[in-house]
N, C-alpha and C positions, 0 to 999 in steps of 0.2 A: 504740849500743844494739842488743841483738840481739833480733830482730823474730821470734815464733816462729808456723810456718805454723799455718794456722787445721784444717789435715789433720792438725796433732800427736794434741791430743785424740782424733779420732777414729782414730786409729792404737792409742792408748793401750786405748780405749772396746773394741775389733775384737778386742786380743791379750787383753781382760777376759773378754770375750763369749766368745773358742774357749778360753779355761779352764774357765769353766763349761760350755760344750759337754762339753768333752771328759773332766770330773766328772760330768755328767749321764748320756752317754754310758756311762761304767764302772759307773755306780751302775745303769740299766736291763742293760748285758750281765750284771752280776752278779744281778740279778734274774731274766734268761732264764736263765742256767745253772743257777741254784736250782731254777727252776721244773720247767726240762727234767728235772734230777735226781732230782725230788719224783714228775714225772711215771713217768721210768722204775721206781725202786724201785716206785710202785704197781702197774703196770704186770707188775712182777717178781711181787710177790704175790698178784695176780691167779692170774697164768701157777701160782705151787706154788698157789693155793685150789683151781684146775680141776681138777688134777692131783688131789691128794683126794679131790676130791668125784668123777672118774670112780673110785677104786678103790674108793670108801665104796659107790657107787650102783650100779654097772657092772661092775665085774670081784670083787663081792663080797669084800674084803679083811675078816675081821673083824679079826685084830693089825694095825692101821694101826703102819710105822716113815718116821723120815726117809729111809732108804735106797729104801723102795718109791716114796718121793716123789718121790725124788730123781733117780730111773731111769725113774719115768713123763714127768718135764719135760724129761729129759737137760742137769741142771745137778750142781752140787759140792754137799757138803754145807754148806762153806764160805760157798755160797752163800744155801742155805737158813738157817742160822744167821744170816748178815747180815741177815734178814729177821723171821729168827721165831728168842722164844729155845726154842722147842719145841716139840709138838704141839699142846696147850692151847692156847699162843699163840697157833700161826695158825684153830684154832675161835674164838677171841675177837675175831679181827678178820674171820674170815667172817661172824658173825655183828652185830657192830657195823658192818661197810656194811649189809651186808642190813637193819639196822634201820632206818639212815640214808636208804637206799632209800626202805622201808617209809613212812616218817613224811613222805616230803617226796609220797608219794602218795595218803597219806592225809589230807592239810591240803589237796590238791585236789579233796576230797570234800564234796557240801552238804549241811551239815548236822551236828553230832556224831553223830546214830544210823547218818546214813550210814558215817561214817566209821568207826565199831565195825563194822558188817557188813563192808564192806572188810576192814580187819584182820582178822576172823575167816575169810575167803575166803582171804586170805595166808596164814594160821597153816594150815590144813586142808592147802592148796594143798602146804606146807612140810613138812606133816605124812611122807610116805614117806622125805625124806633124813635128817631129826632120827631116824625109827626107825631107819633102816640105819644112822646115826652110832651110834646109843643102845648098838647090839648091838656096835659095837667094844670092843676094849681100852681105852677113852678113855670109857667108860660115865659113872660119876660126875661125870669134869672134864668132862662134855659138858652133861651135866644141870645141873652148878651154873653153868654160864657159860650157859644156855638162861636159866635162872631171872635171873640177875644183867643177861642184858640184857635181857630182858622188864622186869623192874623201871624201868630206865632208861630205857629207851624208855614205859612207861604212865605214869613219873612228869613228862613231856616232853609227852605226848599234852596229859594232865589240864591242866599248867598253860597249853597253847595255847588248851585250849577252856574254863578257866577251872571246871574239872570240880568243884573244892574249896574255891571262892574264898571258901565261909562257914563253912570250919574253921581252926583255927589249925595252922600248921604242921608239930606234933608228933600234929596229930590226922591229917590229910592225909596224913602218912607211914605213919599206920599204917592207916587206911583201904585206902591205896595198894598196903602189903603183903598187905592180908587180899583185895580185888581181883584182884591178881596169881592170888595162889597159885588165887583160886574160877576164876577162866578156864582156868588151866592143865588145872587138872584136868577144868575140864570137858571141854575140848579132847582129853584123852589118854583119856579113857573115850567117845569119840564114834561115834555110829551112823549105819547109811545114815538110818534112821528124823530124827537130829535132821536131818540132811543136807534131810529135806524139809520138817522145821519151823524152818529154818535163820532166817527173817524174824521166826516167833515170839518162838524163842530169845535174838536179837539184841534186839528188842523187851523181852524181858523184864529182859535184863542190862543195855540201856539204862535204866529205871527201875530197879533196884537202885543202879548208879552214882549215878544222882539220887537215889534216896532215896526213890522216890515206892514202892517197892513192898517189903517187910520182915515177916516172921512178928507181930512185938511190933505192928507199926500193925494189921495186918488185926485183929489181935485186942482190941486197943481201939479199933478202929470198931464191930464188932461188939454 
C-alpha cells in the first residue's frame, strides 16, 4: 500500500495558492496600467486646455485653430485629435472639470444660500476667460456648451440640496431651465454696483429658488 506523505496536500494547497497569486497579481498590474493610462491621457488634456486658455487670455488669439494649439504645447495634431474630436470638444471638457471642480467645493459649503454665493463668486471670478473665449471664432459653440453645462451642473446642485423635492419631475426640469437662463443673464449684465450688493443679491435669488419671494405672491399678500 502506498502511504502518501502528509506534505502532498499541502504541496498541492501552495501551487493552488501562487495560481491565484499570480491571477491576482495580473488582474491589479492590469489595473495599474489602466489607471496610469487614464492618468496620462488626463494629464495630456490638461497640458492642450492650458495651452488654450494662455492664447484665449494672454496672447489674445481671437481665430482660435488646432495648429495654434498645437505649436503652443509642441505636440502633433495627431495628437491633439487623439484627445479632442475638435475645438468645441476640448471647451466641453474645460468646462465640465471646472464644473466638477465647482460642485465638489461647493457641497463644502454650510448651508445652500452659502453655497449659491460661492457659485456666484466662481461664475464672476470666471467671468473675464468666458468673455475672452465669447470674442473668439468659437462664439456660439462656447455659449451653447456654457449654457448646456450650467444646466447640468444646477440640475446636480438642486437635487443634492434637495432644491425641488416638492415638484414633480417634468415641473423640476422646467423650473431648473427657467433658473438657469434668470442667473445667467443676470450674471452677463453685472455691475461694480451689484458687486457690493453681491449678499443681497444672493439673498434674494435664494428665495426665488425657494419660492418664498415671486411678483404673483407679493401681490396676493397685499
Amino acid at each position: 500500500m502506498i502511504v502518501m506523505s502528509a506534505a502532498v496536500p499541502t504541496l498541492f494547497t501552495f501551487s493552488h495558492d501562487l495560481k491565484k497569486i499570480s491571477r491576482h497579481d495580473k488582474v491589479e498590474k492590469a489595473k495599474y496600467v489602466r489607471g496610469r493610462a487614464e492618468r496620462m491621457a488626463v494629464d495630456m488634456k490638461e497640458l492642450i486646455a492650458d495651452a488654450a486658455r494662455r492664447l484665449i487670455m494672454e496672447k489674445r488669439v481671437k481665430k482660435l485653430t488646432v495648429k495654434d494649439i498645437v505649436e503652443e504645447c509642441n505636440i502633433t495634431r495627431q495628437t491633439f485629435y487623439y484627445h479632442f474630436e475638435d475645438i468645441p470638444d476640448l471647451f466641453r471638457w474645460i468646462l465640465k472639470r471646472g464644473a466638477e471642480e465647482l460642485m465638489k467645493e461647493c457641497m463644502q459649503q454650510e448651508g445652500e444660500e452659502q453655497m449659491l454665493r460661492y457659485l456666484f463668486l466662481m461664475l464672476l471670478n470666471a467671468q473675464p476667460y468666458m468673455r475672452r473665449g465669447i470674442t473668439s471664432n468659437y462664439r456660439e459653440e462656447l455659449e451653447q456648451i456654457t449654457r448646456e453645462t450650467f444646466y447640468v451642473f444646477f440640475e446636480q446642485a438642486a437635487a443634492e440640496g434637495g432644491l425641488y423635492r416638492n415638484y414633480s419631475g417634468r415641473d423640476a426640469k422646467l423650473l431648473i431651465r427657467y433658473h438657469c437662463g434668470a442667473i445667467l443673464e443676470l450674471l452677463q449684465g453685472w455691475t461694480e454696483k451689484d458687486t457690493q450688493d453681491l449678499d443681497y443679491i444672493v439673498h434674494g435669488v435664494y428665495r426665488m429658488l425657494k419660492g418664498e419671494m415671486a411678483p404673483m405672491r407679493e401681490r396676493e399678500d397685499a
